[in-house]
LUMSE-558445 format. One record per residue (C-alpha): residue number from 1; x, y, z. Coordinates in steps of 0.001 Angstrom, whole numbers, plus 500000, padded with zeros to 6 digits. Example, Ala and Ser with C-alpha at 12.3 -4.5 7.8 and 13.67 -1.06 7.14 Angstrom:
@k 1&X 512300&Y 495500&Z 507800
@k 2&X 513670&Y 498940&Z 507140
% end
This chain:
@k 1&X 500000&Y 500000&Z 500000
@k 2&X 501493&Y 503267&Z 498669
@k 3&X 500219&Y 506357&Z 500740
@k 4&X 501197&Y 509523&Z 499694
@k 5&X 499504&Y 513178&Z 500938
@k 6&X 499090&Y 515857&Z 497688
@k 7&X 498110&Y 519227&Z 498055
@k 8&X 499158&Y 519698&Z 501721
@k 9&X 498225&Y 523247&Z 502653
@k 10&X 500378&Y 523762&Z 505873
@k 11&X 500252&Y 526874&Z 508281
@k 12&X 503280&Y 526789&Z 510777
@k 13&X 501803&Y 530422&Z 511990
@k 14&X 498999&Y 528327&Z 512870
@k 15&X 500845&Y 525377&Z 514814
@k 16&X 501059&Y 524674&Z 518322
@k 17&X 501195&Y 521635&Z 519530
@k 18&X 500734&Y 519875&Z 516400
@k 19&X 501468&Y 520468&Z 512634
@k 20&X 498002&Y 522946&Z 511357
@k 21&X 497708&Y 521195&Z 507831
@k 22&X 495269&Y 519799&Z 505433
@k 23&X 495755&Y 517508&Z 502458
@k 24&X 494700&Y 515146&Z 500133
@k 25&X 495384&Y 511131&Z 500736
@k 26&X 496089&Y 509412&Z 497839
@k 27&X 496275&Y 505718&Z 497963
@k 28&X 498168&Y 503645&Z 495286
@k 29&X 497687&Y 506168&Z 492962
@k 30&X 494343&Y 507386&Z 493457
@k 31&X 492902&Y 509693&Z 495618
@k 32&X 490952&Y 508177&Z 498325
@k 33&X 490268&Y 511006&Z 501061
@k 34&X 491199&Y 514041&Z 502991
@k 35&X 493167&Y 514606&Z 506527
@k 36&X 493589&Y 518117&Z 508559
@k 37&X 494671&Y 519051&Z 512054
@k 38&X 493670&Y 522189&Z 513500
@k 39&X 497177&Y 522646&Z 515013
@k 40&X 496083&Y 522550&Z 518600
@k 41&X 497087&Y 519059&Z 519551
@k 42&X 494680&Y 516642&Z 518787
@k 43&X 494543&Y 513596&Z 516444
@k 44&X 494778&Y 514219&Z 512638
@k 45&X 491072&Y 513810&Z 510650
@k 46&X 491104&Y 511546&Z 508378
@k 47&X 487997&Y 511095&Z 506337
@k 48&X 486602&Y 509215&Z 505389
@k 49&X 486357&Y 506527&Z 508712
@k 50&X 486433&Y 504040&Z 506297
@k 51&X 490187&Y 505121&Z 505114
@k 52&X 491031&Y 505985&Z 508658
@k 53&X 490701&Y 502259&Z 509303
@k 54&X 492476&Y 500603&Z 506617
@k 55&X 495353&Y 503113&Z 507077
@k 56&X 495522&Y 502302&Z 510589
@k 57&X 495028&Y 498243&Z 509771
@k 58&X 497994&Y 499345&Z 507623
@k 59&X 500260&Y 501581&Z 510093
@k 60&X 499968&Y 497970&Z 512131
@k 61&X 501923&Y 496150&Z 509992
@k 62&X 505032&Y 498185&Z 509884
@k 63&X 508351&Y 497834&Z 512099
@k 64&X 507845&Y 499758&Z 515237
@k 65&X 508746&Y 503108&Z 515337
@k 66&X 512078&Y 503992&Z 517636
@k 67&X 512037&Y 507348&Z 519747
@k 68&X 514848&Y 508858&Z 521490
@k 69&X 513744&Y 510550&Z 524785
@k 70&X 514935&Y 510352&Z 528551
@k 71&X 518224&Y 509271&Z 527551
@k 72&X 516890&Y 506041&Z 526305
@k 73&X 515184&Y 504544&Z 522798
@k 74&X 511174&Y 503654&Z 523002
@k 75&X 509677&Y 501356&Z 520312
@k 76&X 506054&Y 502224&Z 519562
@k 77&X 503640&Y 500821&Z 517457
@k 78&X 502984&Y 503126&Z 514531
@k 79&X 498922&Y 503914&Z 514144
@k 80&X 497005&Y 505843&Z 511202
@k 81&X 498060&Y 509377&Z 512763
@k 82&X 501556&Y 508394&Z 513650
@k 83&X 501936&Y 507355&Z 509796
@k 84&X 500185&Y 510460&Z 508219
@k 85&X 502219&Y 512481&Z 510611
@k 86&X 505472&Y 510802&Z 509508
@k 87&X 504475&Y 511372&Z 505615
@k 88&X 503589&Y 515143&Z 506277
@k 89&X 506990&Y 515627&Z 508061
@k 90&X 509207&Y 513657&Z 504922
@k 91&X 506971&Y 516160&Z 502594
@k 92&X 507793&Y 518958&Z 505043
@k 93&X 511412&Y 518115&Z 504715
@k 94&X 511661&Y 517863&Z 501512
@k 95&X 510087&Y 521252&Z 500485
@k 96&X 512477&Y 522742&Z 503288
@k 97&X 515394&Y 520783&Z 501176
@k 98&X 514592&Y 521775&Z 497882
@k 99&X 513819&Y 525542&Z 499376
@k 100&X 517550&Y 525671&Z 500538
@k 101&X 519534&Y 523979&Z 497965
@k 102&X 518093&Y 526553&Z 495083
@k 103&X 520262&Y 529769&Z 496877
@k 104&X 522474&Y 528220&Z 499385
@k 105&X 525575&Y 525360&Z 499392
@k 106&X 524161&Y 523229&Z 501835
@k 107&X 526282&Y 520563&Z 503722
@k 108&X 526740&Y 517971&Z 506393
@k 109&X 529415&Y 517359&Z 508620
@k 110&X 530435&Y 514124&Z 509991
@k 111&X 528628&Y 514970&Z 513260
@k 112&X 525295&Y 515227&Z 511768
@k 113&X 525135&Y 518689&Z 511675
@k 114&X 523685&Y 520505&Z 508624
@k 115&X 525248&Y 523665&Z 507744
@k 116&X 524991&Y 525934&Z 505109
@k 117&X 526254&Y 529151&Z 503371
@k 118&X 524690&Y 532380&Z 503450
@k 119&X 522250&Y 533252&Z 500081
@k 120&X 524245&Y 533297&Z 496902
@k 121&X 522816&Y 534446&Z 493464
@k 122&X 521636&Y 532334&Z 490447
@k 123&X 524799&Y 532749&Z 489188
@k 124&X 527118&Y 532080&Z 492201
@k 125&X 525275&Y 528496&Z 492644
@k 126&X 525907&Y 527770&Z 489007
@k 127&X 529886&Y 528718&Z 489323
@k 128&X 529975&Y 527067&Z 493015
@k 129&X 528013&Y 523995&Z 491722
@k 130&X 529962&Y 523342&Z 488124
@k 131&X 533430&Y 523470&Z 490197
@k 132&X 532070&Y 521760&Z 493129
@k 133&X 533518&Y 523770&Z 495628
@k 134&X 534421&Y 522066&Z 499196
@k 135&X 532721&Y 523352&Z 501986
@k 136&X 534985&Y 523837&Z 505098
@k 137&X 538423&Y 522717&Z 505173
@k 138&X 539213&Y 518988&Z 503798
@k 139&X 539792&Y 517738&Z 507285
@k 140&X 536484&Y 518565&Z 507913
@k 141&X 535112&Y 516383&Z 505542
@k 142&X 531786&Y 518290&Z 505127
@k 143&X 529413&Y 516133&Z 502109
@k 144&X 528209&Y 518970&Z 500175
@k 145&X 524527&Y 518420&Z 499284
@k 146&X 524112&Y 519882&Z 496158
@k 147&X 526162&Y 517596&Z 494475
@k 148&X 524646&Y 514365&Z 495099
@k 149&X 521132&Y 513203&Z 493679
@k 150&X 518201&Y 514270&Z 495355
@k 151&X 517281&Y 511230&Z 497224
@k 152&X 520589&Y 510432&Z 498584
@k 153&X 520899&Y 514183&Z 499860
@k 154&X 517127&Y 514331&Z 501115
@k 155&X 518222&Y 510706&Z 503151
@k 156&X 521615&Y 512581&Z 504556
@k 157&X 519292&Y 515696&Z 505328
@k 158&X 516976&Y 513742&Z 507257
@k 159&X 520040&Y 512305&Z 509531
@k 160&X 520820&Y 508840&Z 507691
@k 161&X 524096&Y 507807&Z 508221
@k 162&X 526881&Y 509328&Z 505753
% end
């Protein structure tokens, strides 16, 4: 089962204790139904029930998900919200990716940490990019973003290991 969410409309103004978004669920290619969160901290919507369900009957049948908190890793089982929250955060990610890597020289350093140079032109990128230009000094081994594919640069953004 391929779920994907399509025209996500997301206010971060608008979020407090949860992501304020609404957007359309497409399943294996076609849509199927709509989810929103008023941003307040409550459950995501998912209509309708019907979809709710066999996302969640779904959401069951993946590995557990691992969260780091207390100084110690929690498994816990993934359910139709935790699933549609984890898609909205990859799309969230990956607009936020995209966003950057048009006007800056983004990079990550062996630590994890994401860094990135201030806002160069059109033109800058283009000269930067074509030479590919180190970022830091080569004992700091900082991966430049830019010059990898998308997916393997959207995977190091997200924290997978270098």
């Amino acid at each position: 089962m391929k779920i994907q969410l399509k025209n996500v409309k997301y206010a971060a103004f608008a979020s407090e204790e949860t992501a304020c978004f609404e957007a359309d669920i497409w399943v294996d290619g076609k849509k199927e139904g709509h989810v929103r969160n008023d941003g307040h901290g409550g459950c995501n919507w998912i209509e309708p029930m019907s979809l709710h369900d066999r996302i969640e009957a779904y959401a069951k049948t993946l590995p557990p998900m691992k969260l780091e908190f207390g100084g110690k890793v929690h498994e816990m089982e993934h359910s139709a919200d935790s699933y549609i929250s984890e898609i909205l955060e990859d799309h969230l990610q990956e607009k936020e990716l995209k966003k950057l890597l048009k006007a800056h020289l983004v990079g990550r350093r062996p630590d994890g940490a994401i860094i990135k140079t201030r806002k160069l032109t059109p033109v800058q990128m283009e000269q930067f990019c074509k030479a590919k230009v180190p970022m830091g000094e080569p004992k700091d081994k900082v991966v430049v973003l830019n010059y990898l594919p998308f997916e393997k640069a959207l995977a190091l953004y997200r924290g997978a290991p270098a």
